[in-house]
C-alpha positions in Angstrom: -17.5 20.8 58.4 -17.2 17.4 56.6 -17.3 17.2 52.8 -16.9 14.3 50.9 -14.6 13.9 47.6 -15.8 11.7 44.8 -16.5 11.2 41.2 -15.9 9.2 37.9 -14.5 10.8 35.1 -14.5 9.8 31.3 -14.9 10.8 28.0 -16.3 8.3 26.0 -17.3 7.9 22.1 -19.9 5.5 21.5 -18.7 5.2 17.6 -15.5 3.9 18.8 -15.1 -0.2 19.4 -12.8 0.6 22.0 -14.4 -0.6 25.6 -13.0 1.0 28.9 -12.1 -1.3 31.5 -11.0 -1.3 35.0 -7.9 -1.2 33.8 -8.0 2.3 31.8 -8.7 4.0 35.3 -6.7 5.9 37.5 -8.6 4.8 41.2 -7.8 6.8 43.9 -8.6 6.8 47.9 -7.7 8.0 51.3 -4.5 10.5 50.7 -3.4 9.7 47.0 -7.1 11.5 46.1 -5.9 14.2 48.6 -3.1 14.6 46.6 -4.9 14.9 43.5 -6.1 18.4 44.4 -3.5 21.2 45.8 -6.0 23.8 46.2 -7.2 21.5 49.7 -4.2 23.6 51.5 -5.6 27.0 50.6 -6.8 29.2 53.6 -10.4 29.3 52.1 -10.5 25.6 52.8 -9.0 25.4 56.7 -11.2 24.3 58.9 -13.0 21.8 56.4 -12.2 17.9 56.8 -12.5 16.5 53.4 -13.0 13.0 53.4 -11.4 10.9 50.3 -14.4 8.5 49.1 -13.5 7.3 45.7 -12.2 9.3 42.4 -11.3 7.3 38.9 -10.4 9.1 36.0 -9.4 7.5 32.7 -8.0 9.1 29.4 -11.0 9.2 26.9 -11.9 6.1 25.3 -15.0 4.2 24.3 -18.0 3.3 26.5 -17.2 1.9 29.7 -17.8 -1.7 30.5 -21.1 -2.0 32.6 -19.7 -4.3 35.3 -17.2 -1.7 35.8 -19.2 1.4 35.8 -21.4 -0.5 38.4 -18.3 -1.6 40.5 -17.1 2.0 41.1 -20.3 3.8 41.7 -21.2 0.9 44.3 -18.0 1.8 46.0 -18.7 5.3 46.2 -21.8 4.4 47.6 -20.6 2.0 49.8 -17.8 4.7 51.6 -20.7 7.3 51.4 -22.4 5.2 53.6 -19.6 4.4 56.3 -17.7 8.0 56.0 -20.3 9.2 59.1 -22.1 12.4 58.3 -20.9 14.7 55.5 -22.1 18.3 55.3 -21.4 18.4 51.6 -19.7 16.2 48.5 -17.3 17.7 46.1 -18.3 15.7 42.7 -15.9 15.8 40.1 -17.3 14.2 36.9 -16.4 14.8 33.0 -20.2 14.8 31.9 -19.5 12.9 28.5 -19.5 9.2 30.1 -21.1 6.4 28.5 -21.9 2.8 29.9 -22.6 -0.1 27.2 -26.5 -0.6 27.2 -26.9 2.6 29.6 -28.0 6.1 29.2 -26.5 9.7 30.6 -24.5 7.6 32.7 -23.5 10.7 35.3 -27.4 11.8 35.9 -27.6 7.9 37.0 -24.3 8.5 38.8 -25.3 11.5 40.4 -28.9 9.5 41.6 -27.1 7.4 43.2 -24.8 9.8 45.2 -27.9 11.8 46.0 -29.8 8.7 47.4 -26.9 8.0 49.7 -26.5 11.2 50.7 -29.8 12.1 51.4 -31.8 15.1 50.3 -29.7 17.6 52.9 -26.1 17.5 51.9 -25.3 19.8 49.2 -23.5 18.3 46.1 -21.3 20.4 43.8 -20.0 19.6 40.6 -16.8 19.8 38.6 -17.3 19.3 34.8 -15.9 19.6 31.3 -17.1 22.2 29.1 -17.2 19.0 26.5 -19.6 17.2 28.9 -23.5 17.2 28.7 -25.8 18.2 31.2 -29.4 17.0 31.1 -32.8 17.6 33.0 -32.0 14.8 35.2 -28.1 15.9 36.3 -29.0 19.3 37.0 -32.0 18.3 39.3 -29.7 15.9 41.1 -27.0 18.6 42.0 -26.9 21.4 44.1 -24.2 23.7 42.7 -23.0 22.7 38.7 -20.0 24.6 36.9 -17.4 23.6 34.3 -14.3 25.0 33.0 -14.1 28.0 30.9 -11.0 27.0 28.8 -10.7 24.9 25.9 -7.9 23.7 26.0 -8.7 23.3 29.5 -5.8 25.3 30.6 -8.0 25.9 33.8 -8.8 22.8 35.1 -7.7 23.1 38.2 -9.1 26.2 38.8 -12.4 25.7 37.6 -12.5 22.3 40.5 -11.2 24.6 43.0 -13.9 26.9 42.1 -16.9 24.3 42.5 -14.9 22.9 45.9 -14.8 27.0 46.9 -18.2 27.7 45.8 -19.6 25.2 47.9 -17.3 25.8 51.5 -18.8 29.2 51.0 -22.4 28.4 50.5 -22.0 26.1 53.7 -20.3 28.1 55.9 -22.6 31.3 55.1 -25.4 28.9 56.0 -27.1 30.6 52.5 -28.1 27.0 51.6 -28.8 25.8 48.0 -28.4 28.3 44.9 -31.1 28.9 42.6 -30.1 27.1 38.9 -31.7 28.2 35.8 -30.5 25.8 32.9 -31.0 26.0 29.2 -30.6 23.5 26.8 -29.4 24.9 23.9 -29.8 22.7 20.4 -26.2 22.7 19.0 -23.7 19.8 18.8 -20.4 20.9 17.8 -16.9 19.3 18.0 -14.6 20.8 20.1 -11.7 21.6 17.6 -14.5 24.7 16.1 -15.3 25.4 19.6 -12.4 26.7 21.0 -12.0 29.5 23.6 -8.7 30.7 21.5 -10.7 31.9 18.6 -13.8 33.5 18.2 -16.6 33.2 18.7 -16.2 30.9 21.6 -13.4 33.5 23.1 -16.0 35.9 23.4 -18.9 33.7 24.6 -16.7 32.6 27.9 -15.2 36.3 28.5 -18.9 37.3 29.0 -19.8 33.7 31.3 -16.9 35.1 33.8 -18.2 38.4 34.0 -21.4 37.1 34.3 -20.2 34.8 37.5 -18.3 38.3 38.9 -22.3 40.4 38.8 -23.4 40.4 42.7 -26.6 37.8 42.8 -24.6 35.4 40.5 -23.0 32.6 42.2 -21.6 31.2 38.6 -22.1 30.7 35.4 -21.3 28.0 33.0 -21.5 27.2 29.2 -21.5 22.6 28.2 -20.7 22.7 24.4 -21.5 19.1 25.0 -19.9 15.9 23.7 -20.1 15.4 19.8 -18.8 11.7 19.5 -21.8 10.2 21.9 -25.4 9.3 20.2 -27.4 10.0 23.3 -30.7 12.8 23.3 -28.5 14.3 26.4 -25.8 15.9 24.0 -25.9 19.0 23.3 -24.9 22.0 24.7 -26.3 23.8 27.3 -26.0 26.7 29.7 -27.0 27.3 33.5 -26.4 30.0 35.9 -26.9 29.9 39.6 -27.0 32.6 42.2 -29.9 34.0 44.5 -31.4 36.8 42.3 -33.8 34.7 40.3 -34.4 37.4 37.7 -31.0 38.1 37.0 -29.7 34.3 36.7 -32.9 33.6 34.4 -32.1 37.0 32.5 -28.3 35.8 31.8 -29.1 32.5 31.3 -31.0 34.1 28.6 -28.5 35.9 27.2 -25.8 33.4 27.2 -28.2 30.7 25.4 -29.1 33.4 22.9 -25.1 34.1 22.0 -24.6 30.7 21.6 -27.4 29.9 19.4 -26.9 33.2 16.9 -23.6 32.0 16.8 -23.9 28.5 16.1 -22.8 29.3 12.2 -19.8 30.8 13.0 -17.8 28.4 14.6 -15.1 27.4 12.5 -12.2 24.8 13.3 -9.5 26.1 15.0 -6.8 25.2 12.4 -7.0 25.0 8.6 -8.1 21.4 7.3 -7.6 19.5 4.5 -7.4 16.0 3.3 -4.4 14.0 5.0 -2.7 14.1 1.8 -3.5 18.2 1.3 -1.9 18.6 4.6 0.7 16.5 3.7 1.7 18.0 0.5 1.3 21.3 2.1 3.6 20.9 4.6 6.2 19.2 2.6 6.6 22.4 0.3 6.2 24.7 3.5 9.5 26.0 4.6 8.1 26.6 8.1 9.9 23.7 10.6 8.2 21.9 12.9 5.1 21.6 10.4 2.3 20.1 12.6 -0.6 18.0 11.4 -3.5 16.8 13.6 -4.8 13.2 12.7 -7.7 14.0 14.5 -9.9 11.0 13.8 -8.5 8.7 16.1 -7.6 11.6 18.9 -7.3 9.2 22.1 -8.0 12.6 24.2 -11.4 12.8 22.6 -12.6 9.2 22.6 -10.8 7.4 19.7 -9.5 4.0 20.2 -6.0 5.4 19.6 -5.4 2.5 17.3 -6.8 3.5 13.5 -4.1 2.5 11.1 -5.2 5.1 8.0 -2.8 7.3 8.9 0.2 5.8 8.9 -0.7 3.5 6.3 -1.2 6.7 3.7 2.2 8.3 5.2 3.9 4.8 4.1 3.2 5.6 0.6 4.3 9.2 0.5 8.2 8.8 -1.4 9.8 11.9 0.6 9.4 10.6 3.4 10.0 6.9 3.0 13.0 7.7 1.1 14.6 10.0 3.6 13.8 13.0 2.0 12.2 14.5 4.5 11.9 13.6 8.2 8.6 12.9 9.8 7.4 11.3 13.5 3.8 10.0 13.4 2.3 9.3 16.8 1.1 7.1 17.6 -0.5 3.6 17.6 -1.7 1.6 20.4 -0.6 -2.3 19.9 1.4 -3.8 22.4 1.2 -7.0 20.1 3.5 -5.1 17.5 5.4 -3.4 20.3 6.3 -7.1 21.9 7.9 -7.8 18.5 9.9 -4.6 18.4 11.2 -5.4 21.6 12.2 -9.1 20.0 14.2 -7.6 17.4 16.0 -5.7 19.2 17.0 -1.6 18.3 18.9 -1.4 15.4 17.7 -4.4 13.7 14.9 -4.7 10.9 11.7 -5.7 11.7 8.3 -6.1 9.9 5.4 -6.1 11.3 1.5 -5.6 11.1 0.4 -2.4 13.3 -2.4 -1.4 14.8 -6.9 -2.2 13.6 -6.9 -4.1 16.3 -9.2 -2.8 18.5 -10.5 -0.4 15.5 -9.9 -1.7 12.0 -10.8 1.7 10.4 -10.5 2.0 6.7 -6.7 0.0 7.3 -6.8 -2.4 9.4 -4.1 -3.7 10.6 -0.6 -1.8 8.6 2.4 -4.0 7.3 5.0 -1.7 8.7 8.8 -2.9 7.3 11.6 -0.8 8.9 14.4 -0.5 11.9 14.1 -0.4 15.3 15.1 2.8 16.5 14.2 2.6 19.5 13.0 1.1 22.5 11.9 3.0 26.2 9.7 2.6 29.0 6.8 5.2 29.4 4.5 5.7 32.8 1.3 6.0 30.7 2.2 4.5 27.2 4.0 1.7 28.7 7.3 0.1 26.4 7.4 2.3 23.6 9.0 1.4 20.2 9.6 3.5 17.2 10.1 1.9 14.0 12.4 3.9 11.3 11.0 3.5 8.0 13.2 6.3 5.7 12.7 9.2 7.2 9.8 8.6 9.0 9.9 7.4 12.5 6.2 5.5 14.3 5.8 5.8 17.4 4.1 2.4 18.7 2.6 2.2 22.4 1.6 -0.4 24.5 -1.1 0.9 25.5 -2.8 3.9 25.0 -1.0 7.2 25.2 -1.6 11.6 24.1 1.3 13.0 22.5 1.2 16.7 24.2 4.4 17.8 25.3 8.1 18.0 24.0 9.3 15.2 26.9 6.6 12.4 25.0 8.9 12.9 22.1 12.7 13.1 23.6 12.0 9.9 25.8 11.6 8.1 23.0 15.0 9.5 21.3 12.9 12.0 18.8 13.6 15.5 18.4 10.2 17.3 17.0 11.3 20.8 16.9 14.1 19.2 14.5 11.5 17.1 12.3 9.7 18.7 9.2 6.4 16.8 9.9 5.2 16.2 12.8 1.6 14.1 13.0 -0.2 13.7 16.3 -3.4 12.0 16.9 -4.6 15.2 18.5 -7.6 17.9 17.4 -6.7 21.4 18.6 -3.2 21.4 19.8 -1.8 21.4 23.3 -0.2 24.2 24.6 3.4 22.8 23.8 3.0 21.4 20.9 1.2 24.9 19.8 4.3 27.0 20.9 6.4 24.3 19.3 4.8 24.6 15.4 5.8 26.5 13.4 2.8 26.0 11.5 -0.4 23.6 11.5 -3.1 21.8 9.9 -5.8 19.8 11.4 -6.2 16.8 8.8 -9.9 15.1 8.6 -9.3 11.9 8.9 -11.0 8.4 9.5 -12.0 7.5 13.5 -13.9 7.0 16.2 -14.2 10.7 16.4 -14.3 12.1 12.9 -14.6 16.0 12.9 -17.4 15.3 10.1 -20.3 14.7 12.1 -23.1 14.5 9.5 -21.2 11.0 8.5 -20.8 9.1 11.5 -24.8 8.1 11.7 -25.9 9.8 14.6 -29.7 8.4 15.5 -30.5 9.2 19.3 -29.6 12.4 19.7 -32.9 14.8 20.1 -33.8 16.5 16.9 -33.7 18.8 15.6 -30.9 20.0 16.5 -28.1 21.8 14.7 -26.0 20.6 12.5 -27.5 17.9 11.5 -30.9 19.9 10.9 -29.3 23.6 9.7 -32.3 24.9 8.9 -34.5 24.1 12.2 -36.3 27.1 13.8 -35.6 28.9 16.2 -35.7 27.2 19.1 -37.6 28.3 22.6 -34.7 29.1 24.9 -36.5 29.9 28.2 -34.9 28.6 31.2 -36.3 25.8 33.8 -35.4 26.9 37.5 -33.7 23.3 38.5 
């Protein structure tokens, strides 16, 4: 048995300038995208030759540059067509890419796969729960899932699920699933949809038992992608398995929960102004106080380079004056970075930082302070944090997530010492949520602002809720895909 590995993965905000580039992806071939998955060894997988085609993944940006988009999924094409006959293709796709001047860029994705392939080799797909999945993607795949954990503490688990699924469905020579898939009419941000908090908690709890019922295969809940302006966002819901009743009936049911409880999802954090959060955790007395800048979240789609931020923290006199201590992270300008690395650590420096890519509100920030210090980072690139008082910026090369304890001690920082610490982040990572002592999520300015209603959505399909919160009812019966 012969099945193919291969897929591009993005997340990608069409209201943020930023433009993804070859350069923003991880490509990987032959035995580094063998590598990538360590679930290939298992015993449920001996006896199957996977065949590394082509896999790029990039951290969440803005839309990815057409020539580039068209470059990689000709080259998947391309070693479809000389990897000799495959018996199946393991797809592992986010489901929330955009492609300047395209539309629902993995349905084209997966066309193309299925048009090399032919209309006999079984596809299965790997998604995010924050990715989309219209008409056109589910009709071009045989097997579809996603992960049941946000944050995606499964991620692994839920690919070596959709690789499983389909060595089973091959070897038992049962053939293609059935797929009944619901589009349900609710675009939410991910930071009120998480799986630690109800109601989302309960919603997935029921989509595994669901996958466990004999004549289910699986069973999967999109909450879809909130920062894209396409009619494909939203979320949706299918269920595959043999017993054509029982998948429609639970398709049913899961579209249903998600819709009654489309009014009850609340962010996963307290929120406030920047400056509410601010003030709030300057007269806490818990230590680390954590703040999500979420606007500009890189993890999400923002350009990682919005300004507001720092510029507001640069006028807040506790801080400044040494008061109290504070880390902001972080801005993406390796213009600002090359002069930090001019002056030298230890010696002042002022410079402009950051609304480069995404002016925001700020533009670029006049930051005036010391060189503290100066490293090397494998994703961020050089790394310098300017000292202004007692707040230290973290400034990056290129862009880079703050989500574990090591990000911060590279760079000489100790955050579970600091009284503030502000990440461009939504819901926190599992670190830097053991690490707080306590947390707001701040609303601030960005390519993905958490306030929807104000970033001028105009494509997506109406009605659809939030944006129309008193819609009807909508008709949630199931297509058989």
């Amino acid at each position: 048995m012969r099945i193919g590995i291969a897929g591009i993965a993005i997340e990608s905000s069409t209201f943020s300038p930023h433009r993804a580039g070859l350069d923003d992806f991880d490509v990987r071939r032959g035995e580094d995208l063998l590598a990538r998955y360590d679930f290939l060894g298992k015993a449920w997988a001996e006896g199957v030759e996977w065949v590394p085609l082509l896999h790029a993944r990039s951290l969440p940006g803005g839309a990815v540059v057409a020539e580039v988009y068209d470059a990689l999924s000709a080259e998947i094409v391309e070693r479809i067509g000389t990897a000799g006959q495959l018996d199946g293709l393991f797809f592992d796709i986010h489901g929330a890419m955009s492609v300047v001047g395209r539309e629902d860029a993995e349905a084209d994705l997966a066309t193309r796969v299925r048009a090399a392939l032919g209309p006999d080799v079984m596809i299965s797909t790997s998604m995010d729960l924050h990715g989309n999945v219209s008409r056109e993607l589910g009709s071009a795949v045989d097997l579809i899932t996603c992960y049941r954990m946000a944050p995606h503490e499964d991620a692994m688990e839920s690919r070596e699920r959709t690789a499983r699924n389909l060595v089973e469905r091959l070897q038992s020579g049962l053939g293609r699933p059935k797929k009944a898939w619901i589009q349900v009419p609710v675009l939410l941000p991910g930071e009120k949809t998480s799986t630690r908090i109800e109601p989302a908690a309960s919603i997935y709890q029921r989509v595994g038992e669901i996958a466990d019922e004999p004549g289910v295969l699986d069973a999967a809940v999109w909450v879809g992608y909130a920062w894209a302006d396409e009619p494909r966002c939203q979320a949706a819901v299918v269920v595959m398995g043999d017993d054509e009743a029982l998948i429609t009936e639970r398709a049913i049911e899961l579209a249903k929960a998600y819709w009654d409880a489309r009014a009850d999802f609340e962010f996963v954090a307290p929120t406030g102004t920047l400056h509410e959060c601010v003030a709030a955790g300057l007269k806490s007395t818990a230590r680390p106080f954590l703040i999500s800048d979420s606007g500009d979240n890189p993890t999400a789609g923002g350009a990682g380079d919005v300004s507001w931020t720092l510029r507001e923290l640069l006028t807040v006199d506790e801080l400044t004056s040494g008061q109290a201590t504070a880390i902001h992270a972080s801005i993406a300008d390796p213009d600002a970075v090359a002069a930090c690395v001019a002056a030298g650590v230890g010696n002042p420096i002022s410079v402009a930082a950051g609304g480069k890519v995404d002016s925001g509100p700020a533009g670029p920030v006049e930051v005036t302070g010391t060189v503290f210090s100066l490293s090397e980072d494998p994703v961020g690139g050089t790394v310098a944090v300017i000292q202004v008082g007692g707040l230290h910026a973290i400034i990056t090369s290129r862009r880079k997530p703050y989500h574990h304890l090591a990000d911060f001690t590279l760079l000489g920082l100790d955050p579970a010492t600091t009284d503030l610490v502000i990440v461009k982040i939504g819901y926190l990572e599992p670190e830097l949520y053991t690490l707080a002592a306590d947390w707001l999520l701040a609303l601030t300015p960005g390519g993905v602002d958490q306030d929807l209603l104000r970033l001028g959505h105009h494509a997506v399909t109406r009605p659809l809720y939030p944006f129309d919160p008193e819609m009807p009812d909508p008709d949630l019966k199931p297509e058989l895909l």
